[in-house]
C-alpha positions in Angstrom: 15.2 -27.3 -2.5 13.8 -26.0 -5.9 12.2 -22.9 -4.9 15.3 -22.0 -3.7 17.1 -22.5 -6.8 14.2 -20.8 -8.6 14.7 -18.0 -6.6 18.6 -18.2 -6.7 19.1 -18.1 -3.1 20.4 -20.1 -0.3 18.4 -20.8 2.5 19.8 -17.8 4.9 19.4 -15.4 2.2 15.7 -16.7 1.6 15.1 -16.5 5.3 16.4 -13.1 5.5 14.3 -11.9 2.8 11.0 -13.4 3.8 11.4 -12.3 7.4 11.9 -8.7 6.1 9.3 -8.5 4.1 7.1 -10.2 6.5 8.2 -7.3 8.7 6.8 -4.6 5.9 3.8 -6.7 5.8 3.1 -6.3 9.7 4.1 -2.7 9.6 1.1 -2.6 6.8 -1.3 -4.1 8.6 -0.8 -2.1 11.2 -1.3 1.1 9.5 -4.2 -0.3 8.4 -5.8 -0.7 11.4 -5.0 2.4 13.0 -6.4 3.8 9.4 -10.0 2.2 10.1 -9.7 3.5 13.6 -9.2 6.6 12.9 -9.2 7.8 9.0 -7.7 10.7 9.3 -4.3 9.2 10.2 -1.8 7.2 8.3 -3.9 7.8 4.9 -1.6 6.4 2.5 0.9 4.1 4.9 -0.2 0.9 4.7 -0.8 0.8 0.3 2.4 2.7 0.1 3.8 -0.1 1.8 2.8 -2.4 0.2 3.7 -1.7 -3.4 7.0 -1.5 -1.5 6.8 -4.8 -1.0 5.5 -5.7 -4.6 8.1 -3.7 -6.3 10.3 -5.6 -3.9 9.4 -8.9 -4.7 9.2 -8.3 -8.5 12.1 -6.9 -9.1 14.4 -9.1 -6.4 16.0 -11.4 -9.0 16.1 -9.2 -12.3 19.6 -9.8 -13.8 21.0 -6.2 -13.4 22.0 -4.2 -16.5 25.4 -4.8 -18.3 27.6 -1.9 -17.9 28.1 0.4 -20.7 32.0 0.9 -21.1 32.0 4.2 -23.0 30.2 5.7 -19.7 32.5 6.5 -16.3 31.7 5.2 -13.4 31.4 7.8 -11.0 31.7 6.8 -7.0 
């Protein structure tokens, strides 16, 4: 499938990730809605949320920084 190769995944890894962020989604919503209920609660929830999600979804295939050998690792 070529999304999947564009996204470097296989098919359980893609299914993992799109059901979790589906899940964030939800909880958005959710937030939202008990936001126009009642303003006073959950304020920031659901847009915190999702730039979750958006920072999520930018940053899921970035190739991650080569190591710098003259630093230590520390773990």
């Amino acid at each position: 499938m070529r999304h999947l190769k564009e996204v470097r995944e296989t098919y359980w890894q893609h299914f993992k990730f799109a059901a979790f962020v589906s899940r964030n989604l939800f909880v958005a919503a959710g937030a939202a809605i008990i936001h126009a209920i009642f303003p006073f609660l959950l304020e920031t929830t659901a847009s915190n949320k999702i730039n979750e999600v958006h920072i999520m979804l930018k940053t899921r295939n970035e190739e991650p920084e080569p190591l710098d050998e003259d630093k230590e690792l520390f773990i």
